[in-house]
C-alpha positions as CSV (number, residue, x, y, z in Angstrom):
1,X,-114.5,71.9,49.3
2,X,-112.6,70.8,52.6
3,X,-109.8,68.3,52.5
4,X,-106.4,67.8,53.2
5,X,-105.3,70.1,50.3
6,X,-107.7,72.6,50.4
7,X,-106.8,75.8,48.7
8,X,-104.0,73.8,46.8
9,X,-103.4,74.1,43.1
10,X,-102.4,71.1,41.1
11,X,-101.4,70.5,37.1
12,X,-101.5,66.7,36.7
13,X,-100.0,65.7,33.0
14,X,-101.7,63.0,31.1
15,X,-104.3,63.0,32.8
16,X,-107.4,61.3,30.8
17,X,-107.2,57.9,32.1
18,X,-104.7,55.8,33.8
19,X,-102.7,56.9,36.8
20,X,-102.8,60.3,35.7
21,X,-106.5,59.9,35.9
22,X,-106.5,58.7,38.9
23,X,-103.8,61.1,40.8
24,X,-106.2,63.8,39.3
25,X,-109.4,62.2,41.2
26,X,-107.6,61.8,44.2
27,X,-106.6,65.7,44.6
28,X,-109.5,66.7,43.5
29,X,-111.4,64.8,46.1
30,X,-108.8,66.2,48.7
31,X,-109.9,69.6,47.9
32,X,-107.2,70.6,45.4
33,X,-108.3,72.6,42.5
34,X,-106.8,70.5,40.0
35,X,-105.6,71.4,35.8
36,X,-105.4,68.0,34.2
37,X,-103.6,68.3,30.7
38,X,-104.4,65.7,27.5
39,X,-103.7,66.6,24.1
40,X,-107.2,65.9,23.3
41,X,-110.4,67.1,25.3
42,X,-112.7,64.8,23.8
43,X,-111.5,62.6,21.3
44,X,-111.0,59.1,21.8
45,X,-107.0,58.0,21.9
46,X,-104.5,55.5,22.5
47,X,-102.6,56.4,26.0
48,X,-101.4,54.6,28.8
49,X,-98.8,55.0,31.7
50,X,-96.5,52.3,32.0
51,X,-96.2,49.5,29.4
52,X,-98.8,48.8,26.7
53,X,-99.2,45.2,25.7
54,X,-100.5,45.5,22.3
55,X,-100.6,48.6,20.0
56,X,-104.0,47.0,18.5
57,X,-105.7,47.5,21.5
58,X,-107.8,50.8,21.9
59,X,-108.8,52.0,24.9
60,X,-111.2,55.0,25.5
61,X,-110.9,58.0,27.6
62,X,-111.6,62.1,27.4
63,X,-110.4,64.6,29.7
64,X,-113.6,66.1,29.8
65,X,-115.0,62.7,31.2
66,X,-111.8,63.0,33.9
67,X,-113.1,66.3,34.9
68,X,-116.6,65.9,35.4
69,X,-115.7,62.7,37.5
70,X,-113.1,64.6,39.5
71,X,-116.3,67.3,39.7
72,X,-119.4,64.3,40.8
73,X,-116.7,63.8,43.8
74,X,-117.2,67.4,44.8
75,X,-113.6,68.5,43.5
76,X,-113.1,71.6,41.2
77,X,-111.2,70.7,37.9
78,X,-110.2,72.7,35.2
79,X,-109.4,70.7,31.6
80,X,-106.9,71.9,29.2
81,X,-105.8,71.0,25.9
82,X,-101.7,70.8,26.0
83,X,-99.6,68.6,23.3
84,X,-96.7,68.3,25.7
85,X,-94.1,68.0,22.7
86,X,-95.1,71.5,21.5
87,X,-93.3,73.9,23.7
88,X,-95.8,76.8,23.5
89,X,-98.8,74.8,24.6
90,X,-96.7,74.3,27.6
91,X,-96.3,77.8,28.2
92,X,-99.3,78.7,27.5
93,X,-100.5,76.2,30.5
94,X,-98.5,77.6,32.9
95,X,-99.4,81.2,31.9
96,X,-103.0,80.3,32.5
97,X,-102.5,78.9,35.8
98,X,-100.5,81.8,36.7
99,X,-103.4,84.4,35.6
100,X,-106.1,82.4,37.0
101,X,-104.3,81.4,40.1
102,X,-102.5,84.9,40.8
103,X,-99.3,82.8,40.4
104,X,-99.8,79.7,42.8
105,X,-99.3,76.8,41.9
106,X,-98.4,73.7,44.9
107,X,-97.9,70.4,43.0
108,X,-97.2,69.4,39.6
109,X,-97.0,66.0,38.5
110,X,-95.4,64.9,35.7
111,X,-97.1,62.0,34.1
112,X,-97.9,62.4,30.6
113,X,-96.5,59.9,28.1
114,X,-96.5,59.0,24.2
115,X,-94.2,55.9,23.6
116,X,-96.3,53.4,24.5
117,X,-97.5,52.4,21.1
118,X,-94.1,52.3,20.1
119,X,-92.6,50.3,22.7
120,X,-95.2,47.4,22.6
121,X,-94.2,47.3,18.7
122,X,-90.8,47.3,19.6
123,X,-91.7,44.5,22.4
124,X,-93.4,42.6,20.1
125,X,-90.7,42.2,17.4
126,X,-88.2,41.9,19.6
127,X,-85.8,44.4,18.1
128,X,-82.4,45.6,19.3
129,X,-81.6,49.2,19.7
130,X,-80.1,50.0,16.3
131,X,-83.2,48.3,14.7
132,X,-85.6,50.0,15.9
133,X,-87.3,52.5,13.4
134,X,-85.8,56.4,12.9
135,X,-87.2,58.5,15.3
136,X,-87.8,56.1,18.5
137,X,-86.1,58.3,20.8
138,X,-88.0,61.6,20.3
139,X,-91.4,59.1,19.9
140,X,-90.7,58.0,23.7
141,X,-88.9,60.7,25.1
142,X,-89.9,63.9,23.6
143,X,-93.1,64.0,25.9
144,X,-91.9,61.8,28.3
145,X,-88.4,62.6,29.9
146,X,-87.9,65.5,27.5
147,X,-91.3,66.9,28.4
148,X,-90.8,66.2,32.2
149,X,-88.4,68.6,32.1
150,X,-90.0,71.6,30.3
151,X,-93.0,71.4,32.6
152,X,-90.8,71.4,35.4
153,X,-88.9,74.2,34.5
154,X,-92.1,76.2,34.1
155,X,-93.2,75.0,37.9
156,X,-90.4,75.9,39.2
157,X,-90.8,79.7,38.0
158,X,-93.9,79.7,39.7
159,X,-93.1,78.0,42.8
160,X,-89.6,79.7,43.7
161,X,-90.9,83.2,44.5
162,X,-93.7,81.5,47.0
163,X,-90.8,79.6,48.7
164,X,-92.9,76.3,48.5
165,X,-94.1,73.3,46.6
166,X,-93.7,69.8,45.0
167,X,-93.1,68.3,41.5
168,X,-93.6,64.9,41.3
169,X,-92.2,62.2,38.2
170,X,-94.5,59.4,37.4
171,X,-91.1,57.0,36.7
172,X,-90.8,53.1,37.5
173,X,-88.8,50.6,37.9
174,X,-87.7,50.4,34.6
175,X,-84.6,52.8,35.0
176,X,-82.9,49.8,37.2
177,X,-82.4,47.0,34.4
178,X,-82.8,46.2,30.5
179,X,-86.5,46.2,30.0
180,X,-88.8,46.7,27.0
181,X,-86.7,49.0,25.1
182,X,-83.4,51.1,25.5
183,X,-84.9,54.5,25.2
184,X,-87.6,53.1,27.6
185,X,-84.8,52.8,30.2
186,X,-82.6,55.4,29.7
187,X,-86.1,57.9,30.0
188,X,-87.0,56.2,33.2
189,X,-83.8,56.7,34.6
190,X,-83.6,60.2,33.8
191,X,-86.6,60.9,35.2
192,X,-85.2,59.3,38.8
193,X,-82.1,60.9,38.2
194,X,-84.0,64.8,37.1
195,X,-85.6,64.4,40.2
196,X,-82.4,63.8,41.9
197,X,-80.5,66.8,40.4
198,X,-83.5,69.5,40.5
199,X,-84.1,68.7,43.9
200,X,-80.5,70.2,44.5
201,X,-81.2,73.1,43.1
202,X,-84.6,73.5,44.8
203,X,-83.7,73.0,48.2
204,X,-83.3,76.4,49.6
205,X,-86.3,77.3,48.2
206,X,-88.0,74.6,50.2
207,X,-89.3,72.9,47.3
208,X,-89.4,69.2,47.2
209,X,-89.0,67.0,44.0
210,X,-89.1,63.0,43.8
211,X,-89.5,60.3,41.6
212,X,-92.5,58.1,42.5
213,X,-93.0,54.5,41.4
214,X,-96.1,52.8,41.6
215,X,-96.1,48.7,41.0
216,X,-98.0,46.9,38.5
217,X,-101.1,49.2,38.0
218,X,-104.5,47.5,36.9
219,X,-104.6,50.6,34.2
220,X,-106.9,50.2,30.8
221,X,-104.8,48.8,28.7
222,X,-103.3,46.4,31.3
223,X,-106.5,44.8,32.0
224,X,-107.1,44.6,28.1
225,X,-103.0,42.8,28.5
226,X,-104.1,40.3,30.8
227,X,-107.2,39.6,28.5
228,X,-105.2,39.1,25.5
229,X,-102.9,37.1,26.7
230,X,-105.0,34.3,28.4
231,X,-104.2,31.5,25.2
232,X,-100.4,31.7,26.3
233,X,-98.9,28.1,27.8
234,X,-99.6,27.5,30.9
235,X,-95.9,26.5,31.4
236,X,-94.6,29.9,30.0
237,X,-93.1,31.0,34.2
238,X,-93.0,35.0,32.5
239,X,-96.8,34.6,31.8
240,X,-98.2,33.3,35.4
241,X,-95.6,36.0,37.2
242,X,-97.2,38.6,34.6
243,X,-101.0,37.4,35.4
244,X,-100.6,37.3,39.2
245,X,-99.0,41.0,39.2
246,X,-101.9,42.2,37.5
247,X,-104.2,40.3,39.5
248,X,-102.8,41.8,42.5
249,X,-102.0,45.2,40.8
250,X,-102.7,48.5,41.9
251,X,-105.5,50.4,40.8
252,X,-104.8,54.0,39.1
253,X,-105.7,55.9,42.5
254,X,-103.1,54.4,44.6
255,X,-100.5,56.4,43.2
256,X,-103.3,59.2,43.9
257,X,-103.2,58.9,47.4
258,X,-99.9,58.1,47.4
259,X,-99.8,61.9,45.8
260,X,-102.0,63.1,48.3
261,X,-99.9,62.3,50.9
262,X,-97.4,63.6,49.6
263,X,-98.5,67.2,49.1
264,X,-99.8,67.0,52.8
265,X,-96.4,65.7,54.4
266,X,-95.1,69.0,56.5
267,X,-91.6,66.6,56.3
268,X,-91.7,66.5,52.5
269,X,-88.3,67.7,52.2
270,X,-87.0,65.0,53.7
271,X,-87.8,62.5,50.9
272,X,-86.6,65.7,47.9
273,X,-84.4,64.1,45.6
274,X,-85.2,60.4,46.3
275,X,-87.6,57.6,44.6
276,X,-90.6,57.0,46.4
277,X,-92.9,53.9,46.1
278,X,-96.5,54.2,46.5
279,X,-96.3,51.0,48.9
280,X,-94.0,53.3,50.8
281,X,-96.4,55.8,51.2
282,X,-99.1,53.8,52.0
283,X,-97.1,52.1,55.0
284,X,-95.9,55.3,56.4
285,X,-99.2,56.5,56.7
286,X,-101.2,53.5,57.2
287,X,-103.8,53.5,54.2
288,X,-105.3,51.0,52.0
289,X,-106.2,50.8,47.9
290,X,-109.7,52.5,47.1
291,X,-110.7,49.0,46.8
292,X,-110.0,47.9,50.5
293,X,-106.8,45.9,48.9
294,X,-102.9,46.3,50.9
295,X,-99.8,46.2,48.6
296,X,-97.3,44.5,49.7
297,X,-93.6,46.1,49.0
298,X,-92.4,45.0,45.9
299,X,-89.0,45.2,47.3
300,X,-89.9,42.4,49.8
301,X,-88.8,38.8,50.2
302,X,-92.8,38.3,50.6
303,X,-93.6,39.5,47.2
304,X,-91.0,38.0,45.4
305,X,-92.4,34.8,47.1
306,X,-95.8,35.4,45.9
307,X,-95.3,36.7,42.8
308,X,-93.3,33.6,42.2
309,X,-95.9,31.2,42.8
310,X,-94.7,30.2,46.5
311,X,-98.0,31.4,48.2
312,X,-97.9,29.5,51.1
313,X,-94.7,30.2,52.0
314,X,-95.3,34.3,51.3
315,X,-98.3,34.4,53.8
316,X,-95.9,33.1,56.7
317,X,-93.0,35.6,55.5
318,X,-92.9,39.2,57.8
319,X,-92.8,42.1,54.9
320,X,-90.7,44.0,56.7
321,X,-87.8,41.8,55.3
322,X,-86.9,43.5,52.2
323,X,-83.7,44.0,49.9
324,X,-82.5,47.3,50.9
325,X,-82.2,50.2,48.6
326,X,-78.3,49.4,48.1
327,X,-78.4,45.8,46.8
328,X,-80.9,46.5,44.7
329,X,-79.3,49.3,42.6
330,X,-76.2,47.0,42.8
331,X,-78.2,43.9,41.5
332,X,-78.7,46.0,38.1
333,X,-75.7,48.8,37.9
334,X,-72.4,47.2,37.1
335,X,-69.7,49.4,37.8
């Protein structure tokens, strides 16, 4: 298959619905052969990227079904069962890319997750930190931040002796301010801050590593949010700012592209070690959602406007004006 990535080997984590679903579709349509990673093939489980607004809610999805999509667009897709808190499933993935691959490997991206369940509990109660139930660190971070890092270390093996690739952390905003729970945080901002430090180490190797952030994302489970939460007052402000980010929300393959891009930037070095926004991307390179939509810049006085109900006043508001990178990290780091 022909495409900007032709040739290119990927391992996308978590990759059965969601954003990982979508990054996967997105590569594989470029050309990539692509490994997507679930710890089931075909079983039917709870998983999403990002926040989960109800641990009731179930919401299907197979990595078999990801791969025969990825394979209906004309891309080549190989599935493989990987529990990324069990150390030797992750080695065996990388061993099997290396045999099948003769050692290449050109992107991985780190997106695979387990807390969710937990922190919409959490959310739900309303617990503090030292309330929360034994174990909550290792339930959100053991695959997550923790499991970032193994599969990274792996990627790296491969990539240093070809003097070239990319590793990529599915992150968010979350790692700026007290949100949802504290291991939440403290795992979103260690996967900015991993991409920060590796990238260090990486550099004369001329591989890149960043942290990308997509905005609200139209996922599963955050369509099933905004249907359970429809009886809420109308006068709750949280609940309209909620409803009109998923009703503007990215779908799952904007981060794809934005991935995509990515892997195809010959200046990708330039942006190692730094947090990327798929709105960014998107403006730097002049594309649109797979649905036709533009994202505006989260980060934009224009957004803020809309997303706070001041619509008129948004549409006649440039989005180039944005707060810069610096007063936003100081708005939430208090040194």
């Amino acid at each position: 298959m022909s495409g900007p990535l032709a040739g290119k080997v990927c391992i996308v984590t978590g990759a059965s619905r969601g954003i990982g679903k979508g990054i996967a579709l997105q590569l594989g349509e470029a050309g990539a052969t692509v490994y997507i990673t679930g710890k089931y093939l075909f079983c039917i489980f709870f998983f999403c990227c990002g926040l989960s607004p109800s641990g009731d809610v179930k919401v299907g999805g197979t990595l078999q079904s990801t791969a025969e999509e990825i394979e209906s667009r004309g891309g080549k897709c190989i599935p493989v069962q990987c529990d990324h808190s069990n150390d030797e499933d992750v080695n065996k993935l990388f061993e099997r890319v290396k045999t099948e691959q003769n050692g290449r490997l050109d992107v991985l991206v780190n997106n695979a997750y387990s807390g969710v369940t937990a922190i919409a509990a959490s959310i739900k109660a309303g617990n503090t930190f030292w309330e929360e139930e034994d174990g909550m660190w290792d339930t959100i971070n053991k695959v997550g931040l923790r499991g970032h890092y193994i599969a990274a270390v792996h990627a790296a093996r491969l990539m240093v002796p070809a003097k070239q690739g990319l590793i990529i952390n599915v992150s968010s905003p979350g790692g700026l301010m007290h949100f949802a729970t504290i291991p939440y945080c403290i795992g979103k901002s260690g996967c900015d801050r991993m991409a920060s430090e590796c990238a260090i180490d990486l550099r004369k190797h001329n591989i890149a590593y960043v942290s990308l952030w997509p905005g609200a994302v139209r996922t599963e489970h955050v369509l099933s949010f905004g249907k359970g939460n429809e009886d809420q007052s109308a006068d709750d402000k949280a609940s309209k700012m909620m409803k009109r980010m998923i009703e503007t929300g990215e779908t799952p393959e904007f981060a794809g592209k934005a991935v995509v891009h990515l892997a195809a930037d010959p200046n990708i070095m330039k942006k190692s070690g730094k947090i990327v926004h798929t709105t960014w991307v998107a403006n730097e390179h002049g594309y649109s959602d797979v649905d036709g939509r533009h994202h505006i810049n989260p980060f934009s006085i224009k957004y803020m406007l809309n997303l706070s109900g001041h619509t008129w006043l948004a549409g006649v508001t440039p989005e180039f004006i944005r707060f810069p990178g610096w007063m936003v990290a100081a708005m939430y780091h208090h040194f």
